[in-house]
KEVO-900482 format. One record per residue: residue in one letter; y, x, z of N, C-alpha, C, CB in turn. Coordinates in steps of 0.001 Angstrom, whole numbers, plus 500000, padded with zeros to 6 digits. Each point is the difference from the previous one (the first is absolute). Glycine has a CB too. Example, Ala and Ser with C-alpha at 12.3 -4.5 7.8 and 13.67 -1.06 7.14 Angstrom:
# residues 2
A494310513190507800501190499110500000501200500900500000498827498108501246S502223501542498034501190500820500060501090499230500730499372501184497855
//
This chain:
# residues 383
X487317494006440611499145499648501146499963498488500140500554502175501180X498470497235498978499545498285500185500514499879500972497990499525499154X502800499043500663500242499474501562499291499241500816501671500109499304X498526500086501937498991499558500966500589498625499816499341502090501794X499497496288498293500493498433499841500513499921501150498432498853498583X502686500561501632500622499820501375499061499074501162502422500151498557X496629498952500774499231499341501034499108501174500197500154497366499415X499339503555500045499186501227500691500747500823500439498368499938498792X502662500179501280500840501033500912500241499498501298501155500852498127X498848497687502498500003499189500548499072500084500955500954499112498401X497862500712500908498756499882500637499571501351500476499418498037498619X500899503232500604499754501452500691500582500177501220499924500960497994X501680498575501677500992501084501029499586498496501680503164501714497388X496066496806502316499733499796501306498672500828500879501161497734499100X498097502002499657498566500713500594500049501633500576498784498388498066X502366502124501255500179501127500578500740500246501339499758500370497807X500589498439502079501110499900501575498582499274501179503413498997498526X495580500115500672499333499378501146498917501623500293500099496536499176X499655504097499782498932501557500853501008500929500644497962500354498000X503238499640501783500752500815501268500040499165501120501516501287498609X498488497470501724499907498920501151498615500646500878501096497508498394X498119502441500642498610499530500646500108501904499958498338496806498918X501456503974500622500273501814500550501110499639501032499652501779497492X500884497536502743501342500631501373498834499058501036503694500068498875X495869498415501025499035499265501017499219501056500525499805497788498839X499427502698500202498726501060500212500200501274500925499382499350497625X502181501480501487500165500842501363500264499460501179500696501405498776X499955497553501400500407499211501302499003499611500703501739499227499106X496932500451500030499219499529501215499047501491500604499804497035498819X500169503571500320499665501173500423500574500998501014499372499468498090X501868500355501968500543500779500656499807500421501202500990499340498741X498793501407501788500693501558499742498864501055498980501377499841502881X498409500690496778498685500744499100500213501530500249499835498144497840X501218502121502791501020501691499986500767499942501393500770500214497054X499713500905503557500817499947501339501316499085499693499161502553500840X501127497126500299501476499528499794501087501266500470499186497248500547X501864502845498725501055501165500874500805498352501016500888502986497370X499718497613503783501154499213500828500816501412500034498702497749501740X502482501534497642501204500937500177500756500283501382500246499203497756X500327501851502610500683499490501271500780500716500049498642499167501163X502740500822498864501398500053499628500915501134501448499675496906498453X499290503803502265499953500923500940499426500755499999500445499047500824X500300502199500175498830501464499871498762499231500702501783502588500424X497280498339499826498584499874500765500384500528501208498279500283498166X500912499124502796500349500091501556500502499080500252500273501873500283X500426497077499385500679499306500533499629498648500858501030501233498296X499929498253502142499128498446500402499467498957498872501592500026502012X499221499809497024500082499806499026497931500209498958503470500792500829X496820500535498945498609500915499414499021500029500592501044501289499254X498908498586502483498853499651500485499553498730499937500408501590501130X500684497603499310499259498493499925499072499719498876501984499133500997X499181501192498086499446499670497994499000500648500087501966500012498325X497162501255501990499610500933499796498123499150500615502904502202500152X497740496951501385498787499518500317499747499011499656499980500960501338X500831497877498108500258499162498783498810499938499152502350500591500026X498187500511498792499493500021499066498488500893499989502528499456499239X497298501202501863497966499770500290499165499193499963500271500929501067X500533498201500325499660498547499821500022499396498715500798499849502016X500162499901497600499647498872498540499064500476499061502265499230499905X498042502237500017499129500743499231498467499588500163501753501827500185X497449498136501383498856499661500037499831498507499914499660502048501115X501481496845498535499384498590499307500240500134498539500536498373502007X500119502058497802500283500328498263498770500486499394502433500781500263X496934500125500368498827500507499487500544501371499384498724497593499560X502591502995500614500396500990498788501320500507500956499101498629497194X500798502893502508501063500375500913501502499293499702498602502287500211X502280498173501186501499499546499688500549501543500031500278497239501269X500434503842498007500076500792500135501722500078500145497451500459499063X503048499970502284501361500214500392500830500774499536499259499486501448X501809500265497500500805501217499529501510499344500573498358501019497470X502169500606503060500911499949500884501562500497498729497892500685502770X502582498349497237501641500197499148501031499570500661499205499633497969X500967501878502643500973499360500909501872500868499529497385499556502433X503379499854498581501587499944499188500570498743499315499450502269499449X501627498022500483500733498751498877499766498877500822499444500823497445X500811498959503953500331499297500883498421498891499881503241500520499824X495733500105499725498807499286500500499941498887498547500341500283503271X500365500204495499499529498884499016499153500683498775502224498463500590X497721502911499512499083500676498909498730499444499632500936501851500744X498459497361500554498948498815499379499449499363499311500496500085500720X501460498997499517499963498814498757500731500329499079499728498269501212X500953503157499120500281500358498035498769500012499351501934501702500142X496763498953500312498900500446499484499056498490499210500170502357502135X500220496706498802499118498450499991500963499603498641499241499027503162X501877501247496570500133499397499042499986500204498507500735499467501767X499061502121498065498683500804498805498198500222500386502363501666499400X497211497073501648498656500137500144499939498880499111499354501100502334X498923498943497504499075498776499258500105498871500859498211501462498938X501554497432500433499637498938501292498783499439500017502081499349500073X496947501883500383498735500105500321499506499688501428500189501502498242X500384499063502313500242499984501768499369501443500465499619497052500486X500470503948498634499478500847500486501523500893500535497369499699498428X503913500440501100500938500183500587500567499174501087500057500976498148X500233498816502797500528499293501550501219501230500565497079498630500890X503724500932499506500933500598500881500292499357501471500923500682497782X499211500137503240500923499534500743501220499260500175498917501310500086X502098497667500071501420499758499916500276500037501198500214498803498176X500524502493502356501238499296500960501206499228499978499284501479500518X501534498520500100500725498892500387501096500684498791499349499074503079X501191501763496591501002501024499189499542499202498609500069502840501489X498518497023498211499848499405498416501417498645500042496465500446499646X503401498576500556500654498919500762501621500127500129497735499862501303X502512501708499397501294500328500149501072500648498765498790500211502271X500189500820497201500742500803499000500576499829498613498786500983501225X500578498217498494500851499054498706501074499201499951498253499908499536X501819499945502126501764498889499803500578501000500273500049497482500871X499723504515499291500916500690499934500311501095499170499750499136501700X499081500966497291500201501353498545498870498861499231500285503571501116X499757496967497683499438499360499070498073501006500107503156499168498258X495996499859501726499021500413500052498909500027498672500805499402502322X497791500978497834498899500038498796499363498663500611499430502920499246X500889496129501819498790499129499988501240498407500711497030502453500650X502515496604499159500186498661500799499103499422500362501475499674499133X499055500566502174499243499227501233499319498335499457502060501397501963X498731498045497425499261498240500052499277500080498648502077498273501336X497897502987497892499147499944498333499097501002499408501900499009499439X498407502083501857499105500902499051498559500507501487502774501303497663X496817497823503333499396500231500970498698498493499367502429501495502234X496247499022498868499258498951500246499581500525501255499382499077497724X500977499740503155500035500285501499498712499780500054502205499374500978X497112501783499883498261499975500575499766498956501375499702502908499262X501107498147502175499845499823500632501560500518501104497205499777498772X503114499374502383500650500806500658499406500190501450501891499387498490X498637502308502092498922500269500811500823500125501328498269501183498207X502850499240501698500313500590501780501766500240499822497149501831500722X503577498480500475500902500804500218500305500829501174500486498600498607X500821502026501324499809501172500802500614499548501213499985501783498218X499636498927503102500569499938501415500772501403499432497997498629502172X503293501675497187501200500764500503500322500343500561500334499607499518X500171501844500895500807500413501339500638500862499853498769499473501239X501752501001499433500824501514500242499311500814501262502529498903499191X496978501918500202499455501435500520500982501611500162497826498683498714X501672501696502529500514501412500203498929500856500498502252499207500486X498235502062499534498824500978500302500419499938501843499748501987497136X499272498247503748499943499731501199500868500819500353498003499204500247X502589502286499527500842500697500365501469499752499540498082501317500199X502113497387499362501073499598499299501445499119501049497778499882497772X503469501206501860500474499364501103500395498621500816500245501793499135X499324497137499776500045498985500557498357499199500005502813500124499314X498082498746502016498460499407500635500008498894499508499693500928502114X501587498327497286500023498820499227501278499821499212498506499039501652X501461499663497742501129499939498895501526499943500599498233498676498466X501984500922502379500797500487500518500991501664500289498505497878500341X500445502683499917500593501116499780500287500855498862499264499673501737X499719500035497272500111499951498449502045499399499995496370499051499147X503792500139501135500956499303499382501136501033500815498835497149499430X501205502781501584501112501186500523499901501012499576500183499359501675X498862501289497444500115501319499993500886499976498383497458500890501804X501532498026497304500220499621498697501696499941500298497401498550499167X503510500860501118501527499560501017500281501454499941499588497729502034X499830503316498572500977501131500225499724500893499221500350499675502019X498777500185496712499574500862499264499891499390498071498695500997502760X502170498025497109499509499524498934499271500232498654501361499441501200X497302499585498358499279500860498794499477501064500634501461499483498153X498398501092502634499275501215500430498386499583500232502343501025501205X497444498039499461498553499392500181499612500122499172500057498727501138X498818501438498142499363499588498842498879499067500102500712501997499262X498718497169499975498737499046500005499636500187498837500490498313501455X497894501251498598499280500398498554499352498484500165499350503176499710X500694496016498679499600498769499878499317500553498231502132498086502037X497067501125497809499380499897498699500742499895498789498497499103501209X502933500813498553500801499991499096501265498761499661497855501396499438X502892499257499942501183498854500243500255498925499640500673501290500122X499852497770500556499634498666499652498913499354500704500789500609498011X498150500408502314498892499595500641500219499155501209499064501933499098X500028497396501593500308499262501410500308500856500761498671498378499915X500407502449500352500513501357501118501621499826499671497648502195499808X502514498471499322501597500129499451500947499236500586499247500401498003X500280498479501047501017499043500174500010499448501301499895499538497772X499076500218502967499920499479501594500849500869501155497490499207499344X502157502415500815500917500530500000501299500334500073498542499749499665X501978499954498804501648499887499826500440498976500585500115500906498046X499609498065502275500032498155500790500551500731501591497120498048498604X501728502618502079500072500626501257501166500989499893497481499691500495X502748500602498478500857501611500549501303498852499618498488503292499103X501656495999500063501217499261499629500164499509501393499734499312497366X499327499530503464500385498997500874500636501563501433497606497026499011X501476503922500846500267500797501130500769500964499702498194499520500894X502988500600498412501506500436499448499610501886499600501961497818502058X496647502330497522499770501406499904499837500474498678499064499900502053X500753501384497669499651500376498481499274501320499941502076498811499120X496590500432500322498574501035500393499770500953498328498318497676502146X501133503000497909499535500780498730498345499103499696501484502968500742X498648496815497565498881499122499471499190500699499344501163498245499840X498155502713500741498921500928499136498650498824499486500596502696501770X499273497758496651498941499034499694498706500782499545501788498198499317X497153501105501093498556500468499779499100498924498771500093501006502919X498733500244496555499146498731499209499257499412501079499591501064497630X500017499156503739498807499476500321500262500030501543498441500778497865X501071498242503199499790500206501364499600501479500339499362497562500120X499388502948499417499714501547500451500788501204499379497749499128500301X503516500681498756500636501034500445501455499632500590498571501314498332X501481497389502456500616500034500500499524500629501642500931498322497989X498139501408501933499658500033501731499816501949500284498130496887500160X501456503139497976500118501507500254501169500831499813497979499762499464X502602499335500486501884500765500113500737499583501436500602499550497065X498500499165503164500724500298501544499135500520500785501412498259500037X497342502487500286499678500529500959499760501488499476499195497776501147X501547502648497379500391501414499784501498500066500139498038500481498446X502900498399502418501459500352499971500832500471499355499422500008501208X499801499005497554501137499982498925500793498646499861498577501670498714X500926497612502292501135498814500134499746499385501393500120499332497348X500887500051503061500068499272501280499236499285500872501379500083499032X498428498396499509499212499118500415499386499677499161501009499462501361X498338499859498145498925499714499277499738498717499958499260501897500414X501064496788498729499303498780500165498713499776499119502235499170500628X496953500711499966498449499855500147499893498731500267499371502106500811X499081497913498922498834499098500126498908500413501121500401499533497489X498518499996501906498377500125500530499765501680500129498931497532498533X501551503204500781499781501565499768500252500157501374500763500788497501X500751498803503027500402500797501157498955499684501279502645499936499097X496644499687500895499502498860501511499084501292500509499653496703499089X499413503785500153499398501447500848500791501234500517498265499492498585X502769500758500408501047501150500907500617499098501488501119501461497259X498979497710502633500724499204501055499002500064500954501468498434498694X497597501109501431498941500115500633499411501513500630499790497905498495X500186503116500674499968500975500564501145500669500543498307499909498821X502689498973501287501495500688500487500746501250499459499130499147501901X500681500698496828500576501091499351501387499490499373497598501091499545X502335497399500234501116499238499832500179498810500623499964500979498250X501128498586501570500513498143500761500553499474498948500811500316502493X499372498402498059500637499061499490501359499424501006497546499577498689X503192500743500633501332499596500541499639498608501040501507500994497540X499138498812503531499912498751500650501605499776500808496974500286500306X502628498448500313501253499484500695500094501144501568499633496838498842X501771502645501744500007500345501351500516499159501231500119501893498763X500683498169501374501312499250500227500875499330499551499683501066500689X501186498471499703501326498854499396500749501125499461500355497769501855X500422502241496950501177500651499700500643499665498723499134501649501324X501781498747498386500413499663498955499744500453498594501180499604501632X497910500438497524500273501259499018499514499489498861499777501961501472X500153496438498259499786499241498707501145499693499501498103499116500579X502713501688498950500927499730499051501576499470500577497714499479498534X502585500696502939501603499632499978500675500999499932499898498305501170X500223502909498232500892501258499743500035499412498592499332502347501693X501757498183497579500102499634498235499507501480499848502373498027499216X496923501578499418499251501051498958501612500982500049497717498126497918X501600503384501977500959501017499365500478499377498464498666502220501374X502475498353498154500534499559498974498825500388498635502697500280501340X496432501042498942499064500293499080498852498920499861500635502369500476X499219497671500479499057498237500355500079499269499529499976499883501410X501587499667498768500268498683499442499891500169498499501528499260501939X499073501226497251499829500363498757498741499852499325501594501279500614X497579499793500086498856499267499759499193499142499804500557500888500393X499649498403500780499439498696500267501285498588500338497664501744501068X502985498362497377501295499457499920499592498409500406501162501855497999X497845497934501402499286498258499787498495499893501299500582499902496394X499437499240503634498829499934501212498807499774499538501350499153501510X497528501719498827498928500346499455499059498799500319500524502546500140X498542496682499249499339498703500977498727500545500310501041497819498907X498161501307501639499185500226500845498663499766498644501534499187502855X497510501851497324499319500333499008498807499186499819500946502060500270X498433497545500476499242499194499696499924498259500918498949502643499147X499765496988500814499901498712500892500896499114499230499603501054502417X501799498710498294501055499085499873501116500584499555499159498772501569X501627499833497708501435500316499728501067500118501348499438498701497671X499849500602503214501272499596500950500593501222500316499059497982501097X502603501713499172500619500838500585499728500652501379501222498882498574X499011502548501565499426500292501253500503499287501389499655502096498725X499756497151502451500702499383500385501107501415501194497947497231499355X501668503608500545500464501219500736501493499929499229497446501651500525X502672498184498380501922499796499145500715498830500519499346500750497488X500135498218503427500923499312500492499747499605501699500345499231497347X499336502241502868500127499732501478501232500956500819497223499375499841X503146499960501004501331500895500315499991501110501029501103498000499460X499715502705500651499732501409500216499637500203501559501661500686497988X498438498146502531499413500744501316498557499385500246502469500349501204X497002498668497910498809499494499749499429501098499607500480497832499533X500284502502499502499049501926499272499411500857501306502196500747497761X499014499273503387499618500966500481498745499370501002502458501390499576X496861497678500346499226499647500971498876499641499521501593499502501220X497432501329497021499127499881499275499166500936500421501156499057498406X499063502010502255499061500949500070500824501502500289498296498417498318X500620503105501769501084500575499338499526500532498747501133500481502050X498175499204497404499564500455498422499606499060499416499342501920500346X501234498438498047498943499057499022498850500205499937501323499764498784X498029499474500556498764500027500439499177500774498719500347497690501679X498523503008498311499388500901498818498724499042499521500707502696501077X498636496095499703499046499548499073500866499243499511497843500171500877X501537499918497443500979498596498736498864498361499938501150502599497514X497928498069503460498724498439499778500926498619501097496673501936500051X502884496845499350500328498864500848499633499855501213500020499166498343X498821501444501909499752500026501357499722501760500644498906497178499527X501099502901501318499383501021500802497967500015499749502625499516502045X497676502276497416498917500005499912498774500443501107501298500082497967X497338499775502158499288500231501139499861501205500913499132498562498760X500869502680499967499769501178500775501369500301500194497756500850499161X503421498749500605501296500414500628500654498337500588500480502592498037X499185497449502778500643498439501147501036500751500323497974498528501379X502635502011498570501088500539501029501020500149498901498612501385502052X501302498937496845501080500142498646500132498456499697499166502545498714X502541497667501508500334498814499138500194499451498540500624500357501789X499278498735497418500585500185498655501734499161499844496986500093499003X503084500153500098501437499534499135500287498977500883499618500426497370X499375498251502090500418499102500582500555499859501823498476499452497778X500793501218502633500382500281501658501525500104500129497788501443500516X502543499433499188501348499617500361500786499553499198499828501267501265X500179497688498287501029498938499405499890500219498318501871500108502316X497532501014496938500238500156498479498762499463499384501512502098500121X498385496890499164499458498855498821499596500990498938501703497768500383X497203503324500236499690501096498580498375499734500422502377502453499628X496931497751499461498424500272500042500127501125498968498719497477500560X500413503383499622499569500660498421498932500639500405502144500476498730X496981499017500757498314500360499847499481501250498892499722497237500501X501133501983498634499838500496498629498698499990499240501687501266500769X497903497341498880498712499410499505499540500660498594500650497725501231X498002502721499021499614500295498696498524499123499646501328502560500255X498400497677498258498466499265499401499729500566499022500163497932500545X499138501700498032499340500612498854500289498634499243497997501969500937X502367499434497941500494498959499023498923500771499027502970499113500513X496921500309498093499713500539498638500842499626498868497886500025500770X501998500676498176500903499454498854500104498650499764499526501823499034X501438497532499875500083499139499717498737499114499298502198501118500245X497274498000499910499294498644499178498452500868500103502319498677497793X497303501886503991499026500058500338498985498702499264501241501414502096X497373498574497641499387498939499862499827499574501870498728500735497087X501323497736502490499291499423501663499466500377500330499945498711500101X498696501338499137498891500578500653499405501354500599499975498403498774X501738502540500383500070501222500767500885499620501333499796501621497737X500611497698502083501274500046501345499201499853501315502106498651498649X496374499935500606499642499621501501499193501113500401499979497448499824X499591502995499809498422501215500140500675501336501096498730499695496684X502655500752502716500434500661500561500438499708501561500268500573497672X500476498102502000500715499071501548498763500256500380501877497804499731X497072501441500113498790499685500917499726501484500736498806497907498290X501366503167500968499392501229500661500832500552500675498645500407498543X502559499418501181501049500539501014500276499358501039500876500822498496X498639497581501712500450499013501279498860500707500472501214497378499530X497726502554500229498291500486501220500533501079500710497643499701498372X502929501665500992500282500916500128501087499982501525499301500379497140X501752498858502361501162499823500752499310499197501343501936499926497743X497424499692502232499488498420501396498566500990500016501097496416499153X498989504640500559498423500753500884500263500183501745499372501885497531X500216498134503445500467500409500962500417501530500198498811498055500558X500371502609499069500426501339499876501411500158499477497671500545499675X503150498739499341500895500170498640500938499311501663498681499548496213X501475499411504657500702499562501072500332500742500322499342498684500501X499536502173500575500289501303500865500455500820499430498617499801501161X501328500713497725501129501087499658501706499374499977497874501258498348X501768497562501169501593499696499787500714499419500947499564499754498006X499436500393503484500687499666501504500348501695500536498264497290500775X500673503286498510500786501749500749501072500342498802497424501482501336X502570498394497938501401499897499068500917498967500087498817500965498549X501028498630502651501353498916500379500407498895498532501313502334501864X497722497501497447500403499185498395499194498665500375500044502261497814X500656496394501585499069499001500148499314499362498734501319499669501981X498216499769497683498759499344499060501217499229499561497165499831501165X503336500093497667500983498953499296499201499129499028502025501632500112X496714498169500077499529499614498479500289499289499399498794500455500323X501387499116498087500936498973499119498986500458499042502902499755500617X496354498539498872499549500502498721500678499690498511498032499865501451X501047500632497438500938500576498733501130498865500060497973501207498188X501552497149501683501243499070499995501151500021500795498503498859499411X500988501517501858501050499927501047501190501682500300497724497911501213X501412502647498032500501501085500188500806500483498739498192500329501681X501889498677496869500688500003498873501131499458500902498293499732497751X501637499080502798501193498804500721500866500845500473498659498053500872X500622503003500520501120501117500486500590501047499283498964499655501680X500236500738497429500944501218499012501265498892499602497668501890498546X502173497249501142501053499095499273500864500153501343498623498062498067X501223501293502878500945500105501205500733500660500423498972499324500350X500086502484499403500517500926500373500971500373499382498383500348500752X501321499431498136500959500385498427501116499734499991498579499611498722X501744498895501715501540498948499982500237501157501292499730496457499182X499692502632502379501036500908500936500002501305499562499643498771501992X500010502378497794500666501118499223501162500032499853498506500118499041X501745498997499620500407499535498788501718499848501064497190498506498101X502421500404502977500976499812500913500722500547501080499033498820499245X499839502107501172500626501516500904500464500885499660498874499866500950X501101500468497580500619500896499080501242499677499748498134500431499100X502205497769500590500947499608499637501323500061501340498207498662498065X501087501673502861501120500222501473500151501312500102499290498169501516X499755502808497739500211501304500421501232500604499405497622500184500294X502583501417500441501157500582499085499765500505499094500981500288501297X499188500205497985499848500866498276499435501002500774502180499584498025X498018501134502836498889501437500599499936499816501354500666501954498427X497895497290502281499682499398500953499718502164501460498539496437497793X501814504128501158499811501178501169499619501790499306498783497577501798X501932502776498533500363501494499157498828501099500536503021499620499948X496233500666498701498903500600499848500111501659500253499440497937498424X499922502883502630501094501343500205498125500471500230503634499667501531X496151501492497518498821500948500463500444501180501003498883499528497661X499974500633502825500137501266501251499333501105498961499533498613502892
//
């Protein structure tokens, strides 16, 4: 067989690299030509699946081409970006990321990294958190949760989206500071959690945006304050407790700082309230003025639990912007507001640059709340 002259092998293998350039330009400027899928890392129903759900209509009608919603939910909300990182980098695959992408690699070995195998689109919102009960439930706030949790240990149960998760881990923080030990039933999705707590198959339920119409039709509450009393944490954890939660769990999102509630002294404790508080947002949200959050009484926790859209790795630009562009219109529609004021969620928007910057952010503190945690931040028990 003749050999190819090395100055023509030269000259093929560039020209062949400059018509895959100009075929990847071409699909790029074309893009979209076919639906897009958005992954979303929860069952359907959720707060989560609706938002995305009205999301991706919207973008869909500037795109010119549907966004079609597939729901993969489990595996603590990262089945997503396992998926993003055997997609094309076309932009026709997109996922959701919650806050867990970020978390779960500084604690089992994963299929994806956060700072190499993502191209950040857009970031869109996070959650107003809470703790929910069914209205016939014997307590009227966290407080009494905590005495009962005291004379009954682990017997409570709560359902959070999976372990490790914020629910989770925010949670174990509260039951640690308030010397109790709850049962950690885990769910793929907000709607079967809400449908396990208002079929009484678990206690409480920390929710989102889902819960705000049962509440409303008074079929459920939201834990609130009452009175002065004592019941944030000056009894010591049962010895099972402690074990558990041998090392001190940190505060899951927002900030590193220490809670300032760990160095206040015990009769300061008793003059915070008489419950912790069930919203995890920085401020008090509108349709609940009367619920306090974290910060209220003395504990340095936020947890929102921020999510956005990512796509595979080494998106072209010109896919990244087309998409951003259709998902910011979408997000800043007024209509796209009002839902996410009756879902108690606020508008986080971060675009693709700024929102690469925070995955990075999120990634280290992780990286650093993990490094304070204990080897098993809270013992996983099914009903």
């Amino acid at each position: 067989m003749p050999s190819i002259p090395r100055r023509r092998l030269v000259r093929c293998l560039a020209a062949s690299a400059m018509l895959a350039a100009a075929a990847a330009w071409g699909r790029a400027s074309d893009f979209p030509v076919r639906p897009v899928t958005l992954l979303v890392p929860f069952s359907a129903g959720g707060a989560t699946d609706g938002i995305v759900r009205h999301l991706a209509d919207l973008a869909g009608r500037a795109l010119g081409q549907p966004v079609i919603v597939d729901n993969k939910p489990g595996a603590g909300g990262v089945l997503g970006a396992n998926q993003l990182v055997h997609s094309a980098p076309d932009g026709y695959t997109l996922s959701i990321l919650p806050e867990t992408v970020f978390r779960l690699p500084h604690l089992q070995k994963m299929q994806f990294d956060p700072l190499r195998d993502f191209s950040y689109v857009i970031h869109l919102s996070g959650y107003a958190l809470c703790i929910a009960t069914r209205r016939d439930a014997p307590w009227t706030d966290w407080a009494a949760v905590v005495a009962d949790a005291k004379a009954r240990p682990g017997q409570i149960s709560y359902g959070t989206t999976g372990m490790n998760s914020t629910m989770h881990l925010t949670v174990e923080k509260m039951a640690q500071l308030s010397g109790i030990e709850l049962n950690h039933v885990p769910y793929k999705g907000e709607s079967e959690i809400i449908a396990a707590l208002m079929g009484g198959h678990i206690d409480l339920g920390i929710t989102a945006g889902s819960i705000v119409p049962l509440v409303d039709d008074g079929k459920a509450r939201v834990l609130v304050s009452r009175h002065r009393s004592d019941v944030v944490g000056c009894a010591q954890p049962s010895e099972r407790s402690a074990r558990r939660i041998a090392q001190p769990i940190p505060s899951v999102l927002a900030s590193d700082a220490t809670p300032r509630y760990a160095s206040m002294a015990s009769a300061d404790r008793q003059m915070i309230g008489d419950a912790t508080p069930v919203l995890w947002t920085a401020r008090r949200v509108p349709r609940w003025p009367d619920v306090p959050t974290l910060r209220d009484i003395g504990l340095d926790m936020v947890a929102t639990s921020p999510f956005g859209i990512a796509g595979p790795r080494n998106l072209p630009p010109a896919v990244v912007k087309t998409l951003h562009d259709a998902f910011r219109k979408a997000l800043e529609a007024p209509v796209t507001q009002a839902l996410l004021e009756r879902l108690n969620q606020e508008s986080a928007y971060l675009d693709s640059a700024a929102y690469a910057a925070f995955a990075r952010e999120r990634f280290e503190a992780a990286r650093r709340q993990v490094a304070r945690m204990s080897p098993s931040p809270g013992q996983t028990r099914h009903q």
